[in-house]
Each structure stands twice: as C-alpha cells, then as structure tokens.
VEXSEDO-179948 format. One line per 5 residues: number of its first residue (from 1); their letters; for each residue x, y, z negated of C-alpha. Coordinates in steps of 0.5 Angstrom, whole numbers, plus 2048, in hexadecimal, padded with zeros to 3 digits. Layout:
// VEXSEDO-179948
NUM) A) X/Y/Z ~ ...
// end
This chain:
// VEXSEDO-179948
1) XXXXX) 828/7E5/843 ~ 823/7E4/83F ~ 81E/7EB/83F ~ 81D/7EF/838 ~ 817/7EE/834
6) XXXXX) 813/7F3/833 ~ 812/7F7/82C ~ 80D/7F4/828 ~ 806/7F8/826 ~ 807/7F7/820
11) XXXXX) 80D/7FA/81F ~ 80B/7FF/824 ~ 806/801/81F ~ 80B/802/819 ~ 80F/806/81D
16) XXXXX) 808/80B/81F ~ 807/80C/818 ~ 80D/80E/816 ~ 80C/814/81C ~ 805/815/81A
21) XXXXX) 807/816/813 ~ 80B/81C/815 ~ 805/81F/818 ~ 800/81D/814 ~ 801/81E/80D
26) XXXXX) 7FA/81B/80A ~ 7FB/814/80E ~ 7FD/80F/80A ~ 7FE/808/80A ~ 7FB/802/806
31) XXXXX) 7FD/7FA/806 ~ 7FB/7F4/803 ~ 803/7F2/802 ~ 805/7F0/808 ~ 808/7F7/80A
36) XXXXX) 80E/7F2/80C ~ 809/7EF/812 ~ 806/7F5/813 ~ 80B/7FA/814 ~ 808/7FD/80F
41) XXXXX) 80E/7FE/80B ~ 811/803/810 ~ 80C/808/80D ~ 80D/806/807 ~ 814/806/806
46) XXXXX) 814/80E/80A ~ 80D/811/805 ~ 80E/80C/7FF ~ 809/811/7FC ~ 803/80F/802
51) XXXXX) 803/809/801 ~ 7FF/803/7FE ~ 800/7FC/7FD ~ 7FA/7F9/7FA ~ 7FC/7F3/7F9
56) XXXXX) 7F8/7EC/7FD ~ 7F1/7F0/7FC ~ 7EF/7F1/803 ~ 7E8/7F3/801 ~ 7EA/7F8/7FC
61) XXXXX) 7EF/7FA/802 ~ 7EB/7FD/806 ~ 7E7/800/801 ~ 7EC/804/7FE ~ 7ED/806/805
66) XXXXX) 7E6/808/806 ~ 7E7/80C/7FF ~ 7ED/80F/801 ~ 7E9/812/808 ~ 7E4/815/803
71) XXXXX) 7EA/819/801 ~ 7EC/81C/808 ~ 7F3/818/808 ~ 7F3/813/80E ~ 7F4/80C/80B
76) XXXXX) 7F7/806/811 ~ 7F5/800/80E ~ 7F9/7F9/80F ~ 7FA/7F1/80F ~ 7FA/7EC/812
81) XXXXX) 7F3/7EC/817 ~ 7F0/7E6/813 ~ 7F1/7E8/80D ~ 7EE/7F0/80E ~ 7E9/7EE/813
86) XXXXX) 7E6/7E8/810 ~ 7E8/7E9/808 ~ 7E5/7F1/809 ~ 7E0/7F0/80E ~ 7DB/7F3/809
91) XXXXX) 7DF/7F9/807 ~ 7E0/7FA/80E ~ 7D9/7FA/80F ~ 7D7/7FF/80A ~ 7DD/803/808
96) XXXXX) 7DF/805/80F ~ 7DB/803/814 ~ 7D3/805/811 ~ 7D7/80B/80D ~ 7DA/80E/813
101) XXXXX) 7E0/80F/80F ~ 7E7/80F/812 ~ 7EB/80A/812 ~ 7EF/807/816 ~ 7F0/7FE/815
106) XXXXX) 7F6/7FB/819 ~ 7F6/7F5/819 ~ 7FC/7F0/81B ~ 7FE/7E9/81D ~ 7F7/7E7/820
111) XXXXX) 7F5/7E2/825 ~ 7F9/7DC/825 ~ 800/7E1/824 ~ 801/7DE/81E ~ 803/7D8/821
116) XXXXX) 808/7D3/81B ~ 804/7D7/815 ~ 7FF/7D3/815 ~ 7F8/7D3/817 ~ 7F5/7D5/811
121) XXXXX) 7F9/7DC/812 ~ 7F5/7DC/81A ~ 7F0/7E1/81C ~ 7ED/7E0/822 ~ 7E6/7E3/820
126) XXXXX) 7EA/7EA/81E ~ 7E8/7EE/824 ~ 7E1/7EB/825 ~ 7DF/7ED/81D ~ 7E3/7F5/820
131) XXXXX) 7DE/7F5/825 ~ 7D8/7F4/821 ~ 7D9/7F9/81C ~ 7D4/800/81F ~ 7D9/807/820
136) XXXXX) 7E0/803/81F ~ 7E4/804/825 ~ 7E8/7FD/827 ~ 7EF/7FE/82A ~ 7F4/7F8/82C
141) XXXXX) 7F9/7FB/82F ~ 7FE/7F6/834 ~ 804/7F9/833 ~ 80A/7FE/82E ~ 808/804/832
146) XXXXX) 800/804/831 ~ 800/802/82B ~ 804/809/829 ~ 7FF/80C/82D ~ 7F9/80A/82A
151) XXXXX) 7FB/80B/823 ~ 7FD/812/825 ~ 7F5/813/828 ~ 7F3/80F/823 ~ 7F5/814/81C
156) XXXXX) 7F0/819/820 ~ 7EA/815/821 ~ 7E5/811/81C ~ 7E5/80A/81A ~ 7E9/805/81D
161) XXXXX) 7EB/7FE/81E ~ 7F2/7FC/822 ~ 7F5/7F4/822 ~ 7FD/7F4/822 ~ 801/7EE/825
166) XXXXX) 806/7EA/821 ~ 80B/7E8/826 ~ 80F/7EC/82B ~ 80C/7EE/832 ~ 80D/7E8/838
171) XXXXX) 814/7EA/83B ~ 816/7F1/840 ~ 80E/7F1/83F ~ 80B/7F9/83E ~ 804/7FA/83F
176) XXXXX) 805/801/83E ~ 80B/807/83F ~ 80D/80B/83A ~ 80B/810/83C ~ 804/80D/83B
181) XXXXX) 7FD/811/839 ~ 7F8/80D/835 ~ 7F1/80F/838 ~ 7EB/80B/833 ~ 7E7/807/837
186) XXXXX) 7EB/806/83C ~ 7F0/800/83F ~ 7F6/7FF/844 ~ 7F6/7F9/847 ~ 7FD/7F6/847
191) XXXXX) 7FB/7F1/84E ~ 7F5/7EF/852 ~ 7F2/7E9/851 ~ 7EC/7E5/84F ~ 7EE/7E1/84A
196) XXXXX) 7EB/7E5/843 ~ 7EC/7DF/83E ~ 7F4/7E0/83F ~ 7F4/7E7/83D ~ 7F0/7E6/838
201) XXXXX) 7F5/7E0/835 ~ 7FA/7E5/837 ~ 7F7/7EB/832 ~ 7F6/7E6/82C ~ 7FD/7E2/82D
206) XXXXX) 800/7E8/82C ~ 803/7E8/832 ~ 802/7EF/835 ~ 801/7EE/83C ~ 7FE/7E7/840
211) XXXXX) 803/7E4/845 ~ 802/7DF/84A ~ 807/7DA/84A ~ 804/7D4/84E ~ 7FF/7D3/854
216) XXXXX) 7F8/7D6/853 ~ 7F6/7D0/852 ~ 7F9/7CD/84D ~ 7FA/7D4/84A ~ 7F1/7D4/849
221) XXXXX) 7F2/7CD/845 ~ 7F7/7CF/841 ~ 7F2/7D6/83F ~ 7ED/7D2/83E ~ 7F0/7CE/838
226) XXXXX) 7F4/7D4/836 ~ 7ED/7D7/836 ~ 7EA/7D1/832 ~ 7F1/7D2/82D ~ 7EF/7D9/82C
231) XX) 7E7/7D9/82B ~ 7E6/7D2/827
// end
C-alpha cells in the first residue's frame, strides 16, 4: 500500500496565514498574481481587504511591501523564488534588508521543483542570493509542520526570507511532529549520514527530506549529479 504523501510547504504557508491573520490584525499579504500557485489566495479569499495583487511586477512587489512595513502592517510578500529573487533582488537589498524594514519574502517553487514548467521558471540560485542579503533570516523549512511554525516565529521577528516547495513531501516521510517548536538557528537532522550534497538536492527539489533508495555507492554518484543538476 502506498504510504500518503505529505502537505506541501506551500499550502502548509497558505493555511498559516489565515491562523496568524486572526491573531494579527496588521499582517497583510501581497502576490505578484500568482496567489493560485502561492496559496496566497487563502488569505485572500478570508481578508479580501488585506490583500494585494500587484500584478507581474516583482520589483515593485517588494517595495510596496517595504513601504507597507514603514506604516507598522506586516506585509508577507510572494512569487514564484525566480521571479522575487532575482527580478527584486535590488529592491530586496535597499527596501528591506539595508532599511531593516519587516518584511517577510515567501518565496515558493524553488530549485528544480518546478520540473515540467520549464526552465525559464527554475530558480536554483534563490537561496544563495537570500544568503547574501546583510540582517535577513533565511528559513527552508523541510516539511508542513515546520513551515507552520516558522511563519508564527516569523510575524515577531525582523526581515525574513523563506523558500516553499512546489510538490507534496516524499511518501510516510515527516522530518518533524506536529507538536513541533520552531527554534531559529537550529536544525533536526532526519538521519545520519555523510552525504551532504543528497540533502541538498532534497531541499531544493522540493522533497522534504532526503531518502536512501540504493546502495552507498550508487547513492554518492547519483548525488552528485543531482547536485551538479541543482547548482548549474
């Protein structure tokens, strides 16, 4: 019998922020139409008067969310990663990170995820340019239950980045519990190993957790051409 598939992080996200919209009247959310792909719309559809579409304009996306910031609402902005990351990279710079201003940028479909979409729509470099932004908090959550908790921890605190999968999480796999607690800095490790570059490939295909399928060996060259796949 074929064991379930876990939530994907993006609708995980689109649940969250309907629950923290409750608690937090001054969170609001912005898309760049794509709130379909985004789980956005779940927002949308429960505070309709929170909510901004601003169209395909990623740029001027994230500075009406550094603008909204500058008011005390909390604006969590989203896109697709290669879209928000790259086309608003600038904006992400100035706006948000040099400001301080909090913003929170979820980005979804990342890595190779996005699989029959087509390349144009890939982002493997999403994470990396997170990285490189000074004061910004980069979370990849791995599954449902850390993706809820980071974005409750995440309403309190400062600028931050967060990268969502497309698809749903690998089969019967759970990195973490329900009853998780997000702690920032810190990590779970799933399983022991010493092959870095398959939890890598796992975090940017959108698959949760990485699994061992085969033999060790086998198991290292197929990481490593996934992890040339993932990094160009």
């Amino acid at each position: 019998m074929a064991r379930p598939l876990g939530m994907a992080t993006r609708q995980a996200y689109g649940k969250a922020l309907v629950e923290i919209g409750k608690l937090h009247p001054n969170v609001v959310v912005l898309d760049a139409d794509l709130s379909k792909s985004t789980m956005t719309k779940d927002f949308a559809k429960a505070y309709p008067d929170r909510f901004f579409n601003v169209g395909i304009a990623e740029a001027n996306l994230v500075g009406v969310a550094s603008g909204l910031a500058t008011t005390g609402k909390i604006p969590f902005a989203s896109s697709f990663a290669c879209f928000l990351m790259c086309k608003g990279f600038d904006q992400l710079r100035l706006g948000v990170a040099y400001a301080e201003n909090n913003v929170k940028i979820v980005v979804s479909h990342g890595g190779i995820s996005i699989g029959e979409d087509g390349v144009s729509q890939m982002s493997v470099e999403d994470v990396a340019l997170a990285c490189e932004l000074p004061k910004m908090v980069v979370m990849v959550p791995s599954d449902e239950h850390c993706t809820y908790q980071a974005i409750r921890a995440a309403v309190e605190q400062g600028p931050r980045v967060r990268a969502n999968g497309k698809g749903k999480g690998s089969p019967g796999v759970r990195c973490t519990a329900r009853g998780f607690r997000h702690r920032q800095g810190h990590h779970r490790a799933g399983r022991q190993g010493r092959d870095c570059h398959r939890q890598r490939h796992a975090c940017r295909s959108g698959t949760g957790c990485g699994r061992k399928p085969g033999g060790a060996g086998r198991e290292r060259a197929r990481s490593r051409h996934a992890h040339r796949q993932a990094v160009g």
